[in-house]
C-alpha positions in Angstrom: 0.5 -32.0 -51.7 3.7 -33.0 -50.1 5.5 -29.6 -51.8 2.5 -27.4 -50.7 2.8 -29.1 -46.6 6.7 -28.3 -47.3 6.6 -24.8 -48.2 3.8 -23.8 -45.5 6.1 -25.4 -43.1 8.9 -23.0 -44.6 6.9 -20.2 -44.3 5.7 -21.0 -40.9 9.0 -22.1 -40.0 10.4 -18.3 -41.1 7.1 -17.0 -39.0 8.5 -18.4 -36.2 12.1 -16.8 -36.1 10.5 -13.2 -36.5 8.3 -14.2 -33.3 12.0 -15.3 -31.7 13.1 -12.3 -32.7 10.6 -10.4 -31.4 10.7 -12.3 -27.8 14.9 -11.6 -27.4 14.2 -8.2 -28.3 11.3 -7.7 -25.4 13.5 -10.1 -23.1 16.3 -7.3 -23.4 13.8 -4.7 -23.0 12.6 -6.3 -19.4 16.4 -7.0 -18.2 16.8 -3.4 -19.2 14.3 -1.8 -16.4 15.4 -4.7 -14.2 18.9 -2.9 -14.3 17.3 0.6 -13.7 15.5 -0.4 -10.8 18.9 -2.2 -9.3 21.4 0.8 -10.2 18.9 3.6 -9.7 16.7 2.6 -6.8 18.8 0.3 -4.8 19.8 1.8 -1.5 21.9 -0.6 0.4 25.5 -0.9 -1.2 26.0 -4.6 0.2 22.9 -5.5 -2.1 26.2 -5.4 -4.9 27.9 -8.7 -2.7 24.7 -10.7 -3.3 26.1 -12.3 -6.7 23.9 -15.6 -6.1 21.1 -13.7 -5.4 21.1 -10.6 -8.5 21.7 -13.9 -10.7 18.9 -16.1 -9.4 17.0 -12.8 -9.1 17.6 -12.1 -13.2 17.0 -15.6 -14.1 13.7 -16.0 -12.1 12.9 -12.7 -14.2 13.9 -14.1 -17.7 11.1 -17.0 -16.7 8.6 -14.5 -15.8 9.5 -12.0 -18.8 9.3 -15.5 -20.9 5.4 -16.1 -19.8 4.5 -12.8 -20.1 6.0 -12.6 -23.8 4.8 -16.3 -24.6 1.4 -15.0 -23.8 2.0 -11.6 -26.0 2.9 -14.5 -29.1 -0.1 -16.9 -28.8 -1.7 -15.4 -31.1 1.5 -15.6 -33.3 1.5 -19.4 -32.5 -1.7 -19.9 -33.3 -2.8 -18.1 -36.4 1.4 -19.6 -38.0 0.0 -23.4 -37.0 -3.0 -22.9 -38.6 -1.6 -21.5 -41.9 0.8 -24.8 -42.2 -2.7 -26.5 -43.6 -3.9 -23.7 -46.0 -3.1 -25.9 -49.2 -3.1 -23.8 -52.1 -3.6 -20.4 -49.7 -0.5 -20.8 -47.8 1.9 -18.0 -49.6 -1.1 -15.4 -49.5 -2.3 -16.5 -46.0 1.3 -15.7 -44.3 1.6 -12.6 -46.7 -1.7 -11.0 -45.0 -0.6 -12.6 -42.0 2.9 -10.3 -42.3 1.0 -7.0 -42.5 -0.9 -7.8 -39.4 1.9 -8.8 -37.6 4.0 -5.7 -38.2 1.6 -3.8 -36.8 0.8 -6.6 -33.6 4.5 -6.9 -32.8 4.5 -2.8 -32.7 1.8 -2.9 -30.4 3.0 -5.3 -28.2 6.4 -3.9 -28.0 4.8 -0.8 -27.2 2.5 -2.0 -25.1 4.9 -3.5 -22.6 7.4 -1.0 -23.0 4.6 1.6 -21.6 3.4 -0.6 -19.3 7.4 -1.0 -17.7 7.7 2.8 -18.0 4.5 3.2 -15.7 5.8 0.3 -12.9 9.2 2.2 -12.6 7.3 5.5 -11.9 5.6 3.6 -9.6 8.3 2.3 -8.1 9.6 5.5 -7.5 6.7 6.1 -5.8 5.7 3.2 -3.6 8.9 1.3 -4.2 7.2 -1.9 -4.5 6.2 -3.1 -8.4 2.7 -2.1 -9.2 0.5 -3.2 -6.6 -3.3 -2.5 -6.1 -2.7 0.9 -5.3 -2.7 1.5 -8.8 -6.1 1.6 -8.6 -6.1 4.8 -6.9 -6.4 6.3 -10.6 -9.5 6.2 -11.0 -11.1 5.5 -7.2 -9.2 8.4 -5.8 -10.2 11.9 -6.8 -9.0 11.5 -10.9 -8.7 14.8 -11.6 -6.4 15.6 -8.6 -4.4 11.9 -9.5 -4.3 13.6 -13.1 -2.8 16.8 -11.6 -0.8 15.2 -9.5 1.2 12.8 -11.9 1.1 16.6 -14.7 3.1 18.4 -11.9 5.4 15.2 -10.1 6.6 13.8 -13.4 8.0 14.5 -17.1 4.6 13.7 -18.9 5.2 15.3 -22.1 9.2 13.9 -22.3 7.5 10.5 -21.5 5.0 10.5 -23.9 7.4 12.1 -27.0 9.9 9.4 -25.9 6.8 6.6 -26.5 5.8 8.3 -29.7 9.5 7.9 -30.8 9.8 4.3 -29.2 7.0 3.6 -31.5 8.4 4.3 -34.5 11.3 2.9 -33.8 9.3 -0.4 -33.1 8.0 0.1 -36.3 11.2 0.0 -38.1 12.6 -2.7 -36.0 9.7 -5.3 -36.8 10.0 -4.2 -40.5 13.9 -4.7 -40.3 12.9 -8.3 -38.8 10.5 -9.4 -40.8 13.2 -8.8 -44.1 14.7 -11.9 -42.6 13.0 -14.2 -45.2 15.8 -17.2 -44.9 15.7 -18.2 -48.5 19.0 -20.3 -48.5 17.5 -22.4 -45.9 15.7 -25.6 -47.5 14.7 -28.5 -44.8 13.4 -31.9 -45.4 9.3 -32.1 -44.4 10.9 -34.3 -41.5 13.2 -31.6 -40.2 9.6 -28.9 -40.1 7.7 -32.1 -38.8 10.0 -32.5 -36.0 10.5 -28.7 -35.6 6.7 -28.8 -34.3 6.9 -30.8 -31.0 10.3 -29.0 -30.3 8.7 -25.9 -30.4 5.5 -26.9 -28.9 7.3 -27.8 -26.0 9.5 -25.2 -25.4 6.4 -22.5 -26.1 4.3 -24.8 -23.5 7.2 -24.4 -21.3 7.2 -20.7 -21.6 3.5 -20.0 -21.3 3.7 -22.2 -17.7 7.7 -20.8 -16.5 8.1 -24.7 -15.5 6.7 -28.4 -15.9 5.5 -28.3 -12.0 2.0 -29.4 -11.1 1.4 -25.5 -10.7 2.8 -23.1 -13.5 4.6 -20.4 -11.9 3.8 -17.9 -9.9 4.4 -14.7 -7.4 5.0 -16.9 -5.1 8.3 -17.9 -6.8 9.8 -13.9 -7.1 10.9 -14.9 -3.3 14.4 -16.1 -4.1 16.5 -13.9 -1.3 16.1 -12.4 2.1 16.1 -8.9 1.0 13.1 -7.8 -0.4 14.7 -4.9 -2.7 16.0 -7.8 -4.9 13.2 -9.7 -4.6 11.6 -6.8 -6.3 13.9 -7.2 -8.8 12.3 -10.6 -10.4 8.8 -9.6 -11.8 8.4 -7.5 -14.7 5.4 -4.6 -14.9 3.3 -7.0 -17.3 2.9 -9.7 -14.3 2.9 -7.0 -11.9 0.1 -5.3 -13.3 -1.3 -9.1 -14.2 -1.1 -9.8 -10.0 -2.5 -6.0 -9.0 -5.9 -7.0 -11.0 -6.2 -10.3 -9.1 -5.5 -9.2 -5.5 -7.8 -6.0 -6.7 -10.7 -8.9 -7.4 -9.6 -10.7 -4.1 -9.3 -7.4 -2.0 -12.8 -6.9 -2.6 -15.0 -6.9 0.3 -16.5 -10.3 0.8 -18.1 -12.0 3.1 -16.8 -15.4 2.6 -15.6 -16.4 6.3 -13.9 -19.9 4.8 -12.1 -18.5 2.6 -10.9 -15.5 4.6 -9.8 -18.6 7.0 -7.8 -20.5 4.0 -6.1 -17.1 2.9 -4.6 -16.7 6.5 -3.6 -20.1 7.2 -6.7 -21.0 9.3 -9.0 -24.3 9.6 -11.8 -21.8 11.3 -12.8 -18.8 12.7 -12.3 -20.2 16.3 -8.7 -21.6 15.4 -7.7 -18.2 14.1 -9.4 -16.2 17.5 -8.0 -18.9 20.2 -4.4 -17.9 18.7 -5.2 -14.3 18.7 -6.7 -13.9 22.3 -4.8 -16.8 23.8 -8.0 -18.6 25.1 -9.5 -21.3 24.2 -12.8 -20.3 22.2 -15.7 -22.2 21.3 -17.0 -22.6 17.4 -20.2 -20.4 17.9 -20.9 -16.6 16.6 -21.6 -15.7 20.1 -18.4 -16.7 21.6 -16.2 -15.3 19.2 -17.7 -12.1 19.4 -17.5 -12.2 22.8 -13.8 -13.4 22.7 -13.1 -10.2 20.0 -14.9 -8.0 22.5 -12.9 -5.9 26.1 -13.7 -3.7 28.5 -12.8 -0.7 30.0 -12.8 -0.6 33.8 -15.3 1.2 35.1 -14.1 5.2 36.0 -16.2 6.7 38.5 -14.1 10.1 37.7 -14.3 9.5 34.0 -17.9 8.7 34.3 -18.1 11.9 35.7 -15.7 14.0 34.0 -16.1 12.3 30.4 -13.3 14.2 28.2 -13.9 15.2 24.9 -11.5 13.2 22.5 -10.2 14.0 19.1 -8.2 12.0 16.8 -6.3 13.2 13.4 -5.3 10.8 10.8 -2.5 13.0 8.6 -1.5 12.1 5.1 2.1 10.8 4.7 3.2 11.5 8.2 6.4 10.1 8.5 8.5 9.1 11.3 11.6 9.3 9.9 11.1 12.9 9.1 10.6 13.9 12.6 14.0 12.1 13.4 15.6 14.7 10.5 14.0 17.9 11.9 17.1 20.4 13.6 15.1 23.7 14.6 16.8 26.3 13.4 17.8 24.9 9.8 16.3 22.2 8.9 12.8 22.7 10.4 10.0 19.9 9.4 8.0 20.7 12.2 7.1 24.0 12.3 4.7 24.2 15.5 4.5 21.1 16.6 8.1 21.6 17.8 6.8 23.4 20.5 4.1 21.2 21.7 5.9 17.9 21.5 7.5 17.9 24.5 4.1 17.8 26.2 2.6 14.6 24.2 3.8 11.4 24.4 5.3 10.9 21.1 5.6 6.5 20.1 8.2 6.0 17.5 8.5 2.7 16.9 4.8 2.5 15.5 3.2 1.4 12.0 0.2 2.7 9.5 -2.5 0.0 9.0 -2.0 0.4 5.2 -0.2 2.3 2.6 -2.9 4.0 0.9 -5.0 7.1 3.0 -8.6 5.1 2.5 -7.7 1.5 3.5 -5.9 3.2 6.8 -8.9 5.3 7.3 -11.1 2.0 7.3 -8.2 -0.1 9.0 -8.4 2.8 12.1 -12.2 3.5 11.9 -13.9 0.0 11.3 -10.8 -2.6 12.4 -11.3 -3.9 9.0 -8.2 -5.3 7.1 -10.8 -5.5 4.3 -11.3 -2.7 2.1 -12.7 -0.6 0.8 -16.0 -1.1 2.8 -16.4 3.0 1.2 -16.8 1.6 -2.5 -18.4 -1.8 -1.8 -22.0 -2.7 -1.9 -22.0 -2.7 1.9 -21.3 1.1 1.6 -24.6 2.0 3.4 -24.1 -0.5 6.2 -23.8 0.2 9.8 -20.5 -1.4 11.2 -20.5 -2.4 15.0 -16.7 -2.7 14.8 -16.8 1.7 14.3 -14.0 3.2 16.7 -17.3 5.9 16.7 -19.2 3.2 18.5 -18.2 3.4 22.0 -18.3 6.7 22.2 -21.6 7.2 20.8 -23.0 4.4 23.8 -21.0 6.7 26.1 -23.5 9.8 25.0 -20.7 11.5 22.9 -21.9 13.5 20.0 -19.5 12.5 17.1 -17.8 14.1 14.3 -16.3 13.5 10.8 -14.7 16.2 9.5 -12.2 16.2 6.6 -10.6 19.0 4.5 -11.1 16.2 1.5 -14.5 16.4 -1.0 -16.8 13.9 0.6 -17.4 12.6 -2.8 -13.9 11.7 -2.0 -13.9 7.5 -2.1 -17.9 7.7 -1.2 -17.7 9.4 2.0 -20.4 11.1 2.0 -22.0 8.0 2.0 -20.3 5.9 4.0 -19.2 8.0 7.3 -22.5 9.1 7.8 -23.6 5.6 9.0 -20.4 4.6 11.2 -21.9 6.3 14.3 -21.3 10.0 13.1 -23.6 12.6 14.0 -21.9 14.7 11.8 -19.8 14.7 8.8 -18.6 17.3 6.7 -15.9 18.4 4.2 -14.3 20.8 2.2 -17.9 22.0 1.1 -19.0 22.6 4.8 -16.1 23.9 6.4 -15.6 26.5 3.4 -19.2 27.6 4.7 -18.5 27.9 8.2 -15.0 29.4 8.1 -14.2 32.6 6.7 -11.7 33.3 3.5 -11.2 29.4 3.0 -8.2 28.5 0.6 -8.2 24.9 -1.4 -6.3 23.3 -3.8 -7.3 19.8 -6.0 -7.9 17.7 -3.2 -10.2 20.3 -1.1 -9.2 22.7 1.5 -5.8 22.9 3.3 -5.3 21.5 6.5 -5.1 24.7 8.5 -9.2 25.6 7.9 -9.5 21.8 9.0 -8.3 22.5 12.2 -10.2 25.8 12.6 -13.6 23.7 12.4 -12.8 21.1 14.6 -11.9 23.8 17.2 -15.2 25.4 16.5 -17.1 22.2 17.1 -15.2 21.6 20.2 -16.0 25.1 21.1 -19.7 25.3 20.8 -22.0 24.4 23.4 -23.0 21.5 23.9 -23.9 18.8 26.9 -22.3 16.1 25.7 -18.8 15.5 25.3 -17.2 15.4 21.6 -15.7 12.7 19.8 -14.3 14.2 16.4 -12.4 12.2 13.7 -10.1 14.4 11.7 -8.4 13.3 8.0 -5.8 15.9 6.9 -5.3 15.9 2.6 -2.4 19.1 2.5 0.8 17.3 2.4 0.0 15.1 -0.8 0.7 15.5 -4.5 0.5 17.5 -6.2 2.2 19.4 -3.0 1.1 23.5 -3.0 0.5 25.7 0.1 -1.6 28.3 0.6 0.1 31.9 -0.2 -0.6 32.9 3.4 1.9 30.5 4.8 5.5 31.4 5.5 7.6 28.2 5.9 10.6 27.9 8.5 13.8 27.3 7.2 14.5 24.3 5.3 18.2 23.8 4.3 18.7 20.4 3.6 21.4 19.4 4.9 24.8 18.2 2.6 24.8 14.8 4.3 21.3 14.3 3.2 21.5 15.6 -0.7 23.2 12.5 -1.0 20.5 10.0 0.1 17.5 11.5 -2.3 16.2 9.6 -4.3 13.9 12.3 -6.0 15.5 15.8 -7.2 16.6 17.9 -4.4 13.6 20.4 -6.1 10.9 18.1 -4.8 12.2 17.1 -1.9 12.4 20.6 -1.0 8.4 20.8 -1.5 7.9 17.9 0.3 10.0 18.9 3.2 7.9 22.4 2.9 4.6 20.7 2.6 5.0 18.1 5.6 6.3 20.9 7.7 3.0 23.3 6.9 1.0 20.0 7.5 3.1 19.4 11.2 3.0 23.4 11.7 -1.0 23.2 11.4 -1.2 20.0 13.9 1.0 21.8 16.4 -1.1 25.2 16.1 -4.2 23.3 16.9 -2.8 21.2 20.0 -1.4 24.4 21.6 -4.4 26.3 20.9 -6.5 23.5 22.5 -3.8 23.4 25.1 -3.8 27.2 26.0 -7.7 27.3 26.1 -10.4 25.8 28.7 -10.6 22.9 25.9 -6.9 22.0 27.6 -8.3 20.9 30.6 -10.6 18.0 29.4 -9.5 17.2 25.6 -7.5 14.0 24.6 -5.4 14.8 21.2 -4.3 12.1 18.9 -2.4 11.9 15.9 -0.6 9.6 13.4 0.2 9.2 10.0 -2.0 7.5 7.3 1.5 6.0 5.9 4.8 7.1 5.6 6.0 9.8 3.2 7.2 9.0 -0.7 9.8 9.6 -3.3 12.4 11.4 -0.9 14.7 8.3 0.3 15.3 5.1 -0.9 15.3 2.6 2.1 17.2 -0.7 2.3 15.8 -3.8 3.8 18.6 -2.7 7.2 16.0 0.6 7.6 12.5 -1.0 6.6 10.9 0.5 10.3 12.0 3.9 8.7 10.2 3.4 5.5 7.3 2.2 7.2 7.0 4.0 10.6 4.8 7.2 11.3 4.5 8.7 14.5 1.6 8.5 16.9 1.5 11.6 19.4 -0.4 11.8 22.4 -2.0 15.1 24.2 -3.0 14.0 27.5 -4.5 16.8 30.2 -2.8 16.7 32.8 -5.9 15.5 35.0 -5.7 12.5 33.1 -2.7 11.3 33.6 -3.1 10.6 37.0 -2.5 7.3 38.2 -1.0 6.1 34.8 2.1 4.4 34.5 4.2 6.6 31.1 5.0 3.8 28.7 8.0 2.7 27.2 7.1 4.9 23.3 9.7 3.0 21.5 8.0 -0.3 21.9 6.3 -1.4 18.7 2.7 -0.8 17.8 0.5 0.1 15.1 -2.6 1.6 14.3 -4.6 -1.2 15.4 -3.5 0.1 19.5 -5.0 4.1 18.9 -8.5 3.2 20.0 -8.1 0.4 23.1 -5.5 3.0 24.0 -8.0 6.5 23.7 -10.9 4.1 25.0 -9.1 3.5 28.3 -8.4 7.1 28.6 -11.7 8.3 28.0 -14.4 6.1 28.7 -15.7 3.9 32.0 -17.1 0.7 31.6 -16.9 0.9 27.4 -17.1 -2.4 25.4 -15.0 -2.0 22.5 -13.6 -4.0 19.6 -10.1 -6.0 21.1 -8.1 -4.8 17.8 -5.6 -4.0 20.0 -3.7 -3.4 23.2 -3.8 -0.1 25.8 -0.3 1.1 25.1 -0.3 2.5 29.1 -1.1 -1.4 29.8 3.1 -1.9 30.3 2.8 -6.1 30.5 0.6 -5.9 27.2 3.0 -3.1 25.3 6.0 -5.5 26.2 5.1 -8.2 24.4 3.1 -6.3 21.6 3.3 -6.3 17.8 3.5 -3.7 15.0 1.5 -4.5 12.0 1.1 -2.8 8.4 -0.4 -3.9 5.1 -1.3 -6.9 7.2 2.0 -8.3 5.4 4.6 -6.8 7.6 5.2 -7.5 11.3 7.5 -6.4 13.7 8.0 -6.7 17.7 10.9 -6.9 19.9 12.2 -10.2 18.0 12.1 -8.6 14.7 10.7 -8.5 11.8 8.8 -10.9 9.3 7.7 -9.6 5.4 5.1 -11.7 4.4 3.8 -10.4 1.1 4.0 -13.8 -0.8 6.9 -15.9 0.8 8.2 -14.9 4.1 11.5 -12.8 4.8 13.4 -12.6 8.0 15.1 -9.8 10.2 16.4 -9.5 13.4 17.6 -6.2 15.0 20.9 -5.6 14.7 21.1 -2.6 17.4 20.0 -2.1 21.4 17.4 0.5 20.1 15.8 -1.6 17.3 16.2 0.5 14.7 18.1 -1.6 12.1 17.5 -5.0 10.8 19.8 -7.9 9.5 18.6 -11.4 7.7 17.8 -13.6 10.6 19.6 -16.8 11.2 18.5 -20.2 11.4 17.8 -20.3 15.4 15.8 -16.8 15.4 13.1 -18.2 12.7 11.1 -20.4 14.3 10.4 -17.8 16.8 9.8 -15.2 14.2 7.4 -17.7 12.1 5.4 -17.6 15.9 4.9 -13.7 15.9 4.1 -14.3 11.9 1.0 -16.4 13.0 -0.3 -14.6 16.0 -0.2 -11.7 13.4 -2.2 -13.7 10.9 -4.4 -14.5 13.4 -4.8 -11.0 14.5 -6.1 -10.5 10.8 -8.0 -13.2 10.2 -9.6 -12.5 13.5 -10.6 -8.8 12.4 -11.8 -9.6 9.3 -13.9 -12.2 10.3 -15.4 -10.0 12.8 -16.4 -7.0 9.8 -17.8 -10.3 7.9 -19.7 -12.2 10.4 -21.7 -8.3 10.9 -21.8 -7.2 6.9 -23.3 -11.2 6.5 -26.2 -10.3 9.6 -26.8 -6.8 8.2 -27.0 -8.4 4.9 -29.3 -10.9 5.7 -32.1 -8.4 7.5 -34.7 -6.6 4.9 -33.6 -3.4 4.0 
């Protein structure tokens, strides 16, 4: 018996080194794609002085490459312990369990070497690790995603490289498992003691550390700069952490633990801080407390104007600060028409991702998406339609998108729309419509919205407009000649995609821009001038051209929001400051005040022409990045600190010791500003929920 326990243990013991094997080899693998991302993606050459920060940054990563590859071996672990007591079955039991390896260890490598592939892509992308926008694969418009990543990126290299990767994994495991360590003889002692040692170390590496809690995202904040931050998970725990914020993301109506998430003891702890007032525990009050008022207009009341606003895909900022006229033109149109909006530059997207801004503008909600939820049928009272349906407007959805597109078809309908319609309708009521994956381009758009504003009707128009041209896969119609684009020399240098696609996307956001300026001037140059409110911004900032360091995170982040007042409206209001900082959250308070007399509204926001509010403001996006006149917090997991270095605020440094606690004050009120809104889309999807259908 004693010879039989010794020579499991052997083989065991030998069992044991191939899975060691296996784990250095997929450590290197990981450290590998850790030193792409670093020498490929990283923008900011002072990121190189950070020695204490790249080491911590590659030794948090070897603990979280260790978990991920300890949970990849269990198995290992397992089915080796329990083959120490086959008596008599031992040999045979670790020969059969040798074939199934060589083919586990090959599907693991491959597995994680496919999944690291797919999180540097997508951090070419998004540059963030994979996130829950990955599940735009499938709730997005597949076939277009599908087109999309066939046109943007070297499928067929990829997947012949994999092929060959996994056949050379193959041959590596079957090189590995040759290792049979015959020479080596141990004492059943030596094995016996083996066990707890490796216990331990495996229990070590399945937890990354003895702490109460093993570890977690939370730990990947080791620096002030975020880009090497993003240096310390791998795409296995990255793709682990997408499907549980994925499961948390989706829409509940759980008010405590909305409350915990943020920081909160209650809903009337969370709205006191937002509003500044004190505000009594009851449904009634903090509704009332999340609710403001336009002053009442007797020239609005009777002169109501009609009021459009256009959310645009990938509008960025930072673009408009390249475009130069003659050369390098990104504007096309709307270069003639900007100098009569008022054009804010220091201003944020809600979200990253087109349908979580849409319901981030539309419904106030930081929870989403409402569009793909059970609650998709239910009427929200926080709708930026609302108002202006009380007001006697006749509202309009209109998007160049399939309505099928994310379940609009059933969901705008019931947000206080009169009308919706897509590519489908506006192909029937505009003449010699051209589309590509995503639906029709952004020109025919316009054309309907003009129409609707055109036609007769006694009551004013409200019309929400969602653009879909300047995405991937990027194509224009044949009928569009583009200004020139030379990009410049000084430029060329700071891509980070080829200079092929950038061209494309430069093309494509300028058609999109050239579109949007066409339809102000035309509403400008017609009767529709005289009494029609234009806005515009950006659903999130464009991809894949730059690279931005942590110093230029308000031009990775920033899209324009542009303005066409009538002149007839303007009177009496005080022009703001438009490089203050705002966000999404301000377009409606903002159009409401222009627009409407005596209007209750959901208090998402301040009246940017309100010059005491806009001053002490705040810019929020992915209701995990804030920024104001102080600076700037990141708050993904751990908070990060920035101050501006510059009069303009344009470019942030780490903050010091003294600027924090002022900082963690503007992180709160901006917690508070969330927790506030979502508890606001709960409290009604709970009372809707509650009646009988």
């Amino acid at each position: 018996m004693k010879n039989l326990f010794t020579a499991n243990f052997k083989l065991f013991f030998v069992n044991t080194i191939h899975a060691f094997l296996v784990y250095c080899f997929l450590l290197l693998l990981f450290a590998a794609f850790r030193l792409i991302i670093l020498f490929f993606f990283n923008s900011s050459p002072e990121i190189y002085n950070e020695t204490g920060d790249l080491l911590k940054a590659f030794f948090m990563g070897f603990r979280f490459d260790t978990m991920v590859i300890c949970y990849g071996l269990l198995p290992v672990v397992a089915f080796n312990f329990i083959g120490i007591f086959m008596f008599g079955w031992g040999e045979k039991y670790f020969a059969i369990l040798k074939k199934v390896y060589h083919v586990y260890y090959t599907i693991l490598i491959l597995a994680m070497l496919l999944i690291s592939v797919i999180d540097l892509y997508f951090y070419n992308f998004f540059m963030t690790r994979i996130s829950v926008l990955i599940f735009g694969f499938v709730e997005d418009d597949t076939a277009a995603v599908i087109k999309a990543i066939w046109t943007d990126y070297p499928v067929i290299p990829i997947a012949i490289g994999l092929i060959v990767a996994g056949w050379l994994a193959y041959k590596l495991v079957g090189i590995i498992q040759k290792i049979k360590l015959e020479k080596l003889s141990l004492p059943l002692p030596a094995y016996i003691i083996f066990l707890p040692v490796l216990g331990f170390f495996f229990l070590f590496g399945i937890r990354g550390n003895f702490a109460f809690y093993p570890l977690r995202i939370n730990d990947a904040i080791i620096s002030q700069y975020v880009f090497i931050n993003n240096l310390v998970p791998n795409g296995v725990y990255a793709l682990k952490t997408a499907f549980k914020d994925r499961k948390e993301q989706n829409v509940n109506i759980n008010v405590d633990k909305t409350m915990k998430k943020w920081g909160f003891d209650s809903p009337a702890q969370a709205v006191s801080l937002y509003t500044g007032s004190v505000v009594p525990e009851s449904t009634d009050s903090l509704k009332a407390a999340l609710t403001a008022h336009t002053p009442v207009n007797e020239f609005l009341e009777q002169n109501p104007p009609n009021v459009v606003f256009i959310q645009m895909e990938s509008m960025s900022e930072h673009f408009i600060s390249l475009h130069e006229k003659e050369n390098f033109n990104l504007l096309g149109a709307l270069d003639d028409v900007l100098s009569h909006c008022l054009h804010f530059t220091h201003f944020l997207s809600a979200t990253d991702a087109t349908v979580h801004t849409l319901e981030g503008i539309l419904l106030n909600s930081p929870m989403t998406p409402v569009s793909q939820s059970l609650y998709m049928d239910k009427t929200l009272e926080t709708s930026a339609a609302k108002p202006f349906k009380e007001k006697g407007y006749h509202t309009a959805f209109v998007t160049g998108s399939k309505l099928g597109w994310r379940n609009l078809d059933k969901f705008v309908p019931n947000q206080y729309f009169d009308q919706t319609e897509g590519s489908a309708h506006i192909e029937k009521f505009v003449p010699n419509v051209l589309s590509n994956e995503w639906g029709c381009y952004d020109e025919f758009m316009f054309t309907r919205i003009f129409d609707i504003l055109q036609q007769k009707n006694d009551k004013p128009q409200f019309v929400f407009g969602l653009t879909i041209t300047n995405h991937t896969p990027y194509s224009l119609p044949d009928t569009y000649k583009p200004y020139p684009i030379h990009i410049p020399e000084a430029l060329k240098s700071k891509l980070s995609s080829g200079e092929e696609h950038a061209q494309v996307h430069f093309t494509t956001y300028q058609y999109a821009n050239d579109c949007l300026g066409k339809f102000i001037s035309a509403i400008k140059n017609s009767p529709l001038g005289e009494n029609t409110i234009i806005a515009a911004s950006g659903d999130h900032s464009a991809r894949r051209v730059f690279d931005y360091p942590d110093a230029n995170m308000l031009q990775k982040y920033a899209v324009p929001l542009i303005l066409y007042i009538p002149e007839k409206y303007k009177e009496n209001l005080e022009m703001p400051d438009t490089r203050q900082f705002a966000s999404h959250k301000d377009i409606f308070p903002t159009i409401y005040n222009l627009a409407l007399s005596g209007a209750a509204y959901v208090r998402s926001g301040i009246n940017l022409f309100d010059k005491e509010a806009l001053g002490s403001n705040f810019a929020i996006s992915s209701y995990k990045l804030a920024m104001n006149n102080h600076g700037c917090i990141f708050y993904e997991i751990e908070p990060v600190y920035y101050i501006w270095s510059d009069e303009n605020r344009t470019e942030l440094k780490p903050a010091s010791e003294s600027d924090i606690p002022q900082l963690k004050k503007d992180m709160e009120y901006a917690k508070a500003y969330t927790a506030s809104m979502t508890y606001l889309v709960q409290e009604d999807l709970r009372e809707k929920s509650q009646k009988k259908e």
